[in-house]
C-alpha positions as CSV (number, residue, x, y, z in Angstrom):
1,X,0.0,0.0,0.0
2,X,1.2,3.6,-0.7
3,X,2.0,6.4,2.5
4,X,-1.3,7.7,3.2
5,X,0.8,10.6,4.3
6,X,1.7,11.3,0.5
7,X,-1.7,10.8,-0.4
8,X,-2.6,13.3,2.0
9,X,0.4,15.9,1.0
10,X,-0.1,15.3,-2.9
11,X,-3.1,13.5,-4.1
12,X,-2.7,14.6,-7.6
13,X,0.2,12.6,-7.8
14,X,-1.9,9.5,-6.9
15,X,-4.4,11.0,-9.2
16,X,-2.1,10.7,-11.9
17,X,-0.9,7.4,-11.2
18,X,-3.9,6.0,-11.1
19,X,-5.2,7.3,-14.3
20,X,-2.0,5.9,-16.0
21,X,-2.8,2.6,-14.9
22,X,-6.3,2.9,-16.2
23,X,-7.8,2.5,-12.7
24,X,-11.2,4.0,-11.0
25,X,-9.1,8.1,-10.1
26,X,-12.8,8.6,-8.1
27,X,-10.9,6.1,-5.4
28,X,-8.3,8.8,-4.4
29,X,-10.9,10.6,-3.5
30,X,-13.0,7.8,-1.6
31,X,-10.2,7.3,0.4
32,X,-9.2,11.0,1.3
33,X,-12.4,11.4,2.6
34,X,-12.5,8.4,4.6
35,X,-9.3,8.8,6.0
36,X,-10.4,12.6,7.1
37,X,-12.9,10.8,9.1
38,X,-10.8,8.3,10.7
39,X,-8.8,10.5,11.8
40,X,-11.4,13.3,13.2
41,X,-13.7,10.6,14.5
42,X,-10.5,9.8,16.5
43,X,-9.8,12.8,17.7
44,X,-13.4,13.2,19.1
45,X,-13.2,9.7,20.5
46,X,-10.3,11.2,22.6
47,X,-11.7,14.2,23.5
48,X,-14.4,12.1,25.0
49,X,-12.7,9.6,26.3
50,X,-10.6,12.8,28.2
51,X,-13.7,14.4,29.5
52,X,-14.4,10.9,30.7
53,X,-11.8,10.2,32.8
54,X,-11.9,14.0,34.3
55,X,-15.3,13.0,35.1
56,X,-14.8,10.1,36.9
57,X,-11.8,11.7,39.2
58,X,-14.4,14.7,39.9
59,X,-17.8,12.7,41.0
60,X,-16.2,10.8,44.1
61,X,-15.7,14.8,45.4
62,X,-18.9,16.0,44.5
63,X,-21.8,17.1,46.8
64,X,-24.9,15.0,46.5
65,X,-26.4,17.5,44.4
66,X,-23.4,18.1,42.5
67,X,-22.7,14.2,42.2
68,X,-26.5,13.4,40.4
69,X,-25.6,15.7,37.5
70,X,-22.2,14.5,37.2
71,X,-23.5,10.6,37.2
72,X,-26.0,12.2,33.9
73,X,-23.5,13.3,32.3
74,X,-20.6,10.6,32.7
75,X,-24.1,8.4,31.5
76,X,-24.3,10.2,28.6
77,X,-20.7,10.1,27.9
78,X,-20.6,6.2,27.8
79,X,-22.8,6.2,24.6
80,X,-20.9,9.3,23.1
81,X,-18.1,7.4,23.7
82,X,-19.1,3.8,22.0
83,X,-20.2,6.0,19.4
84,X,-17.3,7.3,18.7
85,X,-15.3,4.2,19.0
86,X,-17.5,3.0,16.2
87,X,-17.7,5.4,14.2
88,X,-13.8,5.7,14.5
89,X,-13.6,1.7,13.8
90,X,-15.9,1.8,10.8
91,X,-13.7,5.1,9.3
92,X,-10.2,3.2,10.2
93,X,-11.8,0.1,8.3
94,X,-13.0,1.8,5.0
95,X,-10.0,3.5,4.8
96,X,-7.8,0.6,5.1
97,X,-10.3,-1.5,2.3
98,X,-9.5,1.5,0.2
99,X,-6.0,1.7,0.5
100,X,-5.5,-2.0,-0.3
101,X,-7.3,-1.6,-3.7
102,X,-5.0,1.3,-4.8
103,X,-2.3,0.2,-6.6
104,X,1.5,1.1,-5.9
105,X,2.6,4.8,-7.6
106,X,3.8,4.2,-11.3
107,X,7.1,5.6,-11.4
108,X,7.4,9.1,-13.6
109,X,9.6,7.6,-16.7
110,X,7.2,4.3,-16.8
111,X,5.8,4.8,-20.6
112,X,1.9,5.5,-20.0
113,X,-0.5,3.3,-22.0
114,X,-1.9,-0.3,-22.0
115,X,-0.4,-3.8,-23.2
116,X,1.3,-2.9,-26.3
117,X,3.1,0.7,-25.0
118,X,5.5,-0.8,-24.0
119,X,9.0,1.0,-25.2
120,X,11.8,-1.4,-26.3
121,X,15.0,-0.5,-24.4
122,X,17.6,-2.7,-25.8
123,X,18.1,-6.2,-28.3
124,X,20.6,-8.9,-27.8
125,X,21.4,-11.8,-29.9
126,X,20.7,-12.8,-33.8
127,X,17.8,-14.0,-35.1
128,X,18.4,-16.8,-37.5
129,X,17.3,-16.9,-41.1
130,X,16.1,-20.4,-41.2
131,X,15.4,-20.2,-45.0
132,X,18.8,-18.8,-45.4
133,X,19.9,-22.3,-43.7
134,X,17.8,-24.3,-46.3
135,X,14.4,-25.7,-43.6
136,X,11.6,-24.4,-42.1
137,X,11.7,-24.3,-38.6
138,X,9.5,-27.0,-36.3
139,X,7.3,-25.8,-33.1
140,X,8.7,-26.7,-30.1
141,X,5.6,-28.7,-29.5
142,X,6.7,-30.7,-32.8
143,X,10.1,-30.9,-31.4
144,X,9.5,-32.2,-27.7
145,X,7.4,-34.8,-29.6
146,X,10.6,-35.9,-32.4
147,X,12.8,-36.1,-28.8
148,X,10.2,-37.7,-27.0
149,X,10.6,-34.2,-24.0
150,X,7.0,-33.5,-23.9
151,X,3.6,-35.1,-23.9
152,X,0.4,-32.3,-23.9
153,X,-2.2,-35.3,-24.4
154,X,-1.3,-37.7,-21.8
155,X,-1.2,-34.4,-19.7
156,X,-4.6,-33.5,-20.8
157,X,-6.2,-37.0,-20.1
158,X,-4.5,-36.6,-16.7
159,X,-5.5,-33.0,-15.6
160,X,-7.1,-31.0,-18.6
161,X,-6.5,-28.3,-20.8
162,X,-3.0,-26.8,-20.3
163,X,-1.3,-29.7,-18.4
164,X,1.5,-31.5,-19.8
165,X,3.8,-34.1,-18.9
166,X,7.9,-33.3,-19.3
167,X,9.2,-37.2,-20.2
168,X,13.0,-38.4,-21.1
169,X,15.6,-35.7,-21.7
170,X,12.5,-32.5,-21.0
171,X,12.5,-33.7,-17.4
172,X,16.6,-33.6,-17.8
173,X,16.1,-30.5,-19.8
174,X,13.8,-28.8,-16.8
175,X,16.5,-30.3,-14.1
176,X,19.3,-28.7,-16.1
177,X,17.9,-25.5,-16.2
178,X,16.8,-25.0,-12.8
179,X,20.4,-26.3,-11.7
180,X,22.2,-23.8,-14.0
181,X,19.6,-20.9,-12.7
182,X,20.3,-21.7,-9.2
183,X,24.3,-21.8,-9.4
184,X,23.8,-18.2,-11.3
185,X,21.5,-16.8,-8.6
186,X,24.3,-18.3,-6.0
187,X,27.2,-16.9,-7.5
188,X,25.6,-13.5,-7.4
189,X,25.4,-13.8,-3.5
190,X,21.2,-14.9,-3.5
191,X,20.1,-17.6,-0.8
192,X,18.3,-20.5,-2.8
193,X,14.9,-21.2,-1.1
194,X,12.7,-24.0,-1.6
195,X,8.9,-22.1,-1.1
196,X,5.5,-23.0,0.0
197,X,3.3,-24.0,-2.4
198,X,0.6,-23.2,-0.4
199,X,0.1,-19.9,1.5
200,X,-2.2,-18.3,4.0
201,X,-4.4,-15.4,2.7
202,X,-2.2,-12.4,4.6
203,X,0.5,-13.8,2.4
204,X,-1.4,-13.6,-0.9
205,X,-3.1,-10.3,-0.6
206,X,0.4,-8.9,1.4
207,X,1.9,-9.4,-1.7
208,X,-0.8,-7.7,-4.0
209,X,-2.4,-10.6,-5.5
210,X,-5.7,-10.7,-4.2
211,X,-6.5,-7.8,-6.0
212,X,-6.9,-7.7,-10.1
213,X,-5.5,-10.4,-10.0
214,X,-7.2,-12.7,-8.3
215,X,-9.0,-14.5,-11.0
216,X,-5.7,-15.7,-12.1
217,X,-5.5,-17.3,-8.5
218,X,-6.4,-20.7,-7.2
219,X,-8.0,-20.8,-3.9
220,X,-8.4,-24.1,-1.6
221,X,-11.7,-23.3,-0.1
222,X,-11.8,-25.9,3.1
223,X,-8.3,-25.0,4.4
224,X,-8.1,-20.8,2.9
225,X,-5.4,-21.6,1.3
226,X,-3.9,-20.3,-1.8
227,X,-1.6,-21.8,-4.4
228,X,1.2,-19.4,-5.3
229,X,1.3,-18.3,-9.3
230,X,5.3,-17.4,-8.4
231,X,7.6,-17.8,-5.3
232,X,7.3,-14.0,-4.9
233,X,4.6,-14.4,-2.9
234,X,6.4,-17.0,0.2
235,X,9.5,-14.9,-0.2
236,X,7.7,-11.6,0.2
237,X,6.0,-13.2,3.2
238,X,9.1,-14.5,4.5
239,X,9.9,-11.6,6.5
240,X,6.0,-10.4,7.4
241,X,6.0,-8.9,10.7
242,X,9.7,-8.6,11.2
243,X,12.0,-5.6,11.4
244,X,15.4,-6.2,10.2
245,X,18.6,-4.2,10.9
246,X,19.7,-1.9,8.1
247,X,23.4,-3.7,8.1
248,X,21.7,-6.8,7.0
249,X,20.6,-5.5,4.0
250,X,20.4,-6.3,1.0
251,X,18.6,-9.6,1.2
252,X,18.5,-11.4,-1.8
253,X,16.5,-15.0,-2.2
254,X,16.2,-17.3,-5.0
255,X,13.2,-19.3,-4.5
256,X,12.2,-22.4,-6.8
257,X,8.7,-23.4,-6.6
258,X,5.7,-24.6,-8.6
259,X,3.7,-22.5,-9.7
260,X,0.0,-22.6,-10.2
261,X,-2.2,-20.3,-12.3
262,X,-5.7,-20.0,-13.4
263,X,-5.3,-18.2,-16.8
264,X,-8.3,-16.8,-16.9
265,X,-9.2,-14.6,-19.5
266,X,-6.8,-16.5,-21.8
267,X,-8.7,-18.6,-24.0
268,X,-7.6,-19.3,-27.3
269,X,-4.3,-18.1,-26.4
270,X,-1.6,-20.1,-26.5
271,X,-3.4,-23.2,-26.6
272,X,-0.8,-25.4,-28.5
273,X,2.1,-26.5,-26.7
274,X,3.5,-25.6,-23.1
275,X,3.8,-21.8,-23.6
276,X,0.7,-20.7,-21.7
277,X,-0.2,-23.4,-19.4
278,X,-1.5,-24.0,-15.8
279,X,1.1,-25.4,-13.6
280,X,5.1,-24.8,-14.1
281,X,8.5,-24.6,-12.2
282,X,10.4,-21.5,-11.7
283,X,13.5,-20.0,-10.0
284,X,12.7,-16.4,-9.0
285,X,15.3,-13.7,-7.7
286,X,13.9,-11.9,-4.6
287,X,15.4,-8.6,-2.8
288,X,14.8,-7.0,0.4
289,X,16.6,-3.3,0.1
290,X,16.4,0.6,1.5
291,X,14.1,2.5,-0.4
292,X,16.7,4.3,-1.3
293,X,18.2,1.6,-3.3
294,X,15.6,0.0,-4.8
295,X,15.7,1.6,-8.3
296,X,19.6,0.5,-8.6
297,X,18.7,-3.2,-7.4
298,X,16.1,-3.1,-10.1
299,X,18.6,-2.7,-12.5
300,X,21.2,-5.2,-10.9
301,X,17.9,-7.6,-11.5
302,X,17.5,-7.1,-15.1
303,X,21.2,-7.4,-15.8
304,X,21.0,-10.8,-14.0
305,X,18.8,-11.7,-16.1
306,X,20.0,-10.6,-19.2
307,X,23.5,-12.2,-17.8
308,X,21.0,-15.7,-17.8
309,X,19.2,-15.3,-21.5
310,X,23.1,-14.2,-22.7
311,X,24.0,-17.4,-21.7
312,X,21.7,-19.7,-23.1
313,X,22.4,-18.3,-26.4
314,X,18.8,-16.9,-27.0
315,X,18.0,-13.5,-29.1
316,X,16.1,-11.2,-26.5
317,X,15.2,-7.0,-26.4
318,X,14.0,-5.6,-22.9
319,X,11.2,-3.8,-22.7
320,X,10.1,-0.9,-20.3
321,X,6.7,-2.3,-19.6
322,X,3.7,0.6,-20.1
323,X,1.5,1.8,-17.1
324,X,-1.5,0.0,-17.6
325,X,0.5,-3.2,-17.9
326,X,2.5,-3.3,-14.6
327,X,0.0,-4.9,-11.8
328,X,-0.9,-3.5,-9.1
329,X,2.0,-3.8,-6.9
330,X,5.2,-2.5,-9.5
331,X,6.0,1.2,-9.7
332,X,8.0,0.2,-12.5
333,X,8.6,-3.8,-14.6
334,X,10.9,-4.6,-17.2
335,X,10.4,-7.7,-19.0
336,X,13.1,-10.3,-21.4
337,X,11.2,-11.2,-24.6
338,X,13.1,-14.1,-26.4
339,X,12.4,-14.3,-30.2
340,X,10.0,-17.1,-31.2
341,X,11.0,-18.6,-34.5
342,X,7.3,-20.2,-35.5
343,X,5.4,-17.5,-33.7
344,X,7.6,-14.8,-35.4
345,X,8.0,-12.4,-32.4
346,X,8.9,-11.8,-29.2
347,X,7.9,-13.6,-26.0
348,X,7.9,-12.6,-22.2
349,X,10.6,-14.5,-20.3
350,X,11.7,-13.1,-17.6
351,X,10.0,-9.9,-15.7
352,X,11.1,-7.9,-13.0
353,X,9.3,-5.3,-10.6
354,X,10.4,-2.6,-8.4
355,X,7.9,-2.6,-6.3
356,X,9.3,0.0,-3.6
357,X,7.5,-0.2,-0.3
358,X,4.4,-1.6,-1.4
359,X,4.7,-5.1,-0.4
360,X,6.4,-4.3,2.8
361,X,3.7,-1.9,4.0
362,X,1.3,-4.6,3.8
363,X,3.2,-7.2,5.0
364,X,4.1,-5.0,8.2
365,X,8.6,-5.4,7.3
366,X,10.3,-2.8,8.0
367,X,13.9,-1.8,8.6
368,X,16.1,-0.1,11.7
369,X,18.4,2.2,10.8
370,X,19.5,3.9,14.3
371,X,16.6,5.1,16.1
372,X,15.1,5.3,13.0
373,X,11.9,2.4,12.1
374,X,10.8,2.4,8.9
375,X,9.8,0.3,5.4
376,X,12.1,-1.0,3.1
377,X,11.8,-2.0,-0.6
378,X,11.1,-5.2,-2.5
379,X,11.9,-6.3,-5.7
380,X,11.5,-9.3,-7.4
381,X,13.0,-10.8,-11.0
382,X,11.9,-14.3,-13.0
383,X,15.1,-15.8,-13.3
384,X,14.0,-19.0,-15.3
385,X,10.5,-19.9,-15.7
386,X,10.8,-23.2,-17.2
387,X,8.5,-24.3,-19.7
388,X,8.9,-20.6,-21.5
389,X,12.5,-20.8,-21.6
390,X,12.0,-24.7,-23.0
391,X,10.0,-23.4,-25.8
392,X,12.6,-20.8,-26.8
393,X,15.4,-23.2,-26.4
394,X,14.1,-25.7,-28.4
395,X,12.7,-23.4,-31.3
396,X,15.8,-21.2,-31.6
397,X,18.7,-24.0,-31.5
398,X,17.0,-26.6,-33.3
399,X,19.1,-28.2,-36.4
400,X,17.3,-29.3,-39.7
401,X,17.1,-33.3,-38.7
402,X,15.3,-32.3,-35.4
403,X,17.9,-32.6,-33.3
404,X,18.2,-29.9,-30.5
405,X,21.7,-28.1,-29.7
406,X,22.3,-28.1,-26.2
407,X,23.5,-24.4,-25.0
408,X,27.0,-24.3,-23.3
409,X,26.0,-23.4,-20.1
410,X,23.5,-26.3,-19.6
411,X,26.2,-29.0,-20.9
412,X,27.0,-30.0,-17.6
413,X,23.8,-30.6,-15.9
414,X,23.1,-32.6,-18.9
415,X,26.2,-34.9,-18.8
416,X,28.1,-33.4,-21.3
417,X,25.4,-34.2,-24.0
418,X,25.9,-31.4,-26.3
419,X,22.8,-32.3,-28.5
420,X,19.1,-33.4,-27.7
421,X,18.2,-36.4,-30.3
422,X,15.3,-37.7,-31.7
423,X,14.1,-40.7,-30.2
424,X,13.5,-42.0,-33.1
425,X,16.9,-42.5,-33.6
């Protein structure tokens, strides 16, 4: 949640961040107003509860006569009083209902727009010319199927729509990569976490994702439970209700989990293959900071992640993702698109969000710096969500007989094999 102090001091600026994220601007208001009444019911609740106590040291000394009136008026204070306390409750509960559904401020150079404003920041890597090399190239679903990696219809008769099953060298493939993601993320100083899967509701709405998107969310009615869509959400959590000493920061996780989502709204996308699906694996970079460093840790994200699609040898651009685009809980995202040969564009890989002291306010984690108590800043960065990074692997080093060469970096988690063959073979 934002500083209700800043809403207070400049509400335009929250006006104008909420109108770049295409969100309801009429709630800035809603929630000054309510947040005028908290705090003035409070004040008379005090007042009251003053008078009150006054009162009480002033009847034992009264005179009879003196001592009726008094006992009329301390009568009448006890229901001013529980009315105020109401009132006060009711005014401190609104506000805080309307503070969770605004989002976090968009940062001032975030390009404004929806989906496709997005303004392309830098490109990596060559895209081949498959006709120059004399074939057309196959789908990774096509692929997985020649090297026997991936099987969508035994996944379906299993679980559904968007299930699949990773057989044979995908399952090695999948090992590889999370192996090769996880020495990166420790070299670079980040803690590798195993996560919850499964995570109590102060965790999921902490984190922001009990808001717009919660359709995308999978709820376990009898225990109120959620399933996690990324790690972010345990690793946010991780620290809920904690201070931590300014010293100890930065804190950087790397969590590998499953990952569950709905995809609602997403029908008829995606459909073939394992692009878009319901259930994955992912290694995620997490970092706890001072505000003050959060916009140079977002940075040190996205070049750890350009350092990982740099060395699986896939073409990429990073994008500065547009306003309306960014979720509720990022002031400002970056995402890693890797070329698709079949699809003949760009796809999101990796994304990572600066999502200042939004989180932590919510999750009640804050930091001591000398006397000083205060929030800190979270950030979080996809470091390698599997199936995606599958599909580009597959598509963009594939050879003409359907054979699959094996990037450098994920040679030795594959023992030594440096290409994927059909299983025909």
């Amino acid at each position: 949640m934002i500083d209700l102090r800043l809403l207070r001091e400049d509400p335009d600026r929250v006006r104008a961040s909420q109108r770049a994220r295409g969100e309801d601007v009429a709630l800035v208001d809603a929630l000054l107003s309510a947040d005028e009444r908290r705090r003035s019911s409070g004040v008379r609740f005090d007042e009251l509860r003053a008078e009150q106590k006054q009162l009480g040291k002033l009847i034992p000394k009264a005179s009879p006569d003196e001592k009726a009136e008094l006992l009329k008026r301390a009568e009448q204070l006890k229901a001013d009083v529980r009315a105020a306390d109401a009132e006060r409750d009711a005014a401190d509960t609104e506000t805080q209902e309307l503070l969770l559904r605004l989002g976090n401020l968009v940062h001032p150079d975030v390009p404004v727009g929806g989906e496709e404003d997005f303004v392309t920041l830098e490109t990596h890597g060559t895209i081949r010319d498959f006709g120059a090399e004399g074939f057309e190239p196959r789908d990774h679903l096509e692929l997985g199927q020649l090297l026997g990696a991936i099987d969508v219809e035994r996944g379906a008769k299993v679980s559904g729509s968007r299930f699949y099953f990773l057989t044979g060298v995908g399952a090695l493939l999948e090992l590889a990569l999370v192996n090769a993601a996880i020495a990166q993320a420790a070299a670079a100083g980040f803690t590798p976490m195993l996560t919850p899967a499964l995570v109590r509701p102060q965790s999921m709405a902490g984190t922001g994702f009990l808001g717009q998107a919660a359709q995308d969310v999978y709820h376990l009615d009898k225990d109120d439970l959620y399933l996690v869509g990324t790690s972010e959400v345990p690793l946010a959590a991780y620290h809920m209700d904690e201070i931590i000493d300014a010293d100890k920061l930065p804190l950087r996780y790397a969590g590998f989990s499953p990952c569950f989502r709905r995809e609602a709204g997403s029908h008829g996308k995606d459909t073939r293959g394992i692009f878009r699906v319901h259930q994955f694996d992912k290694v995620e970079m997490f970092s706890y900071v001072a505000p003050e460093d959060s916009q140079a840790e977002h940075q040190r994200l996205l070049a750890w992640e350009k350092q990982w699609l740099e060395s699986l040898e896939l073409p990429f651009r990073v994008i500065d993702v547009a306003s309306g685009d960014l979720g509720s809980s990022a002031a400002r995202k970056y995402d890693c698109e890797a070329w698709i040969p079949t699809q003949g564009k760009y796809r999101e890989l990796t994304s990572t969000s600066d999502c200042t002291e939004f989180q932590s306010r919510r999750l009640s984690i804050r930091l001591r710096d000398g006397k000083q108590v205060k929030p800190l800043a979270t950030l979080n960065g996809t470091l390698c969500a599997v199936p995606r990074t599958i599909v580009a692997i597959l598509e963009n080093h594939q050879l003409a007989d359907g054979s699959v060469r094996v990037p450098e970096v994920l040679r030795p988690y594959l023992g030594g094999r440096e290409v994927l063959e059909p299983v025909s073979r």
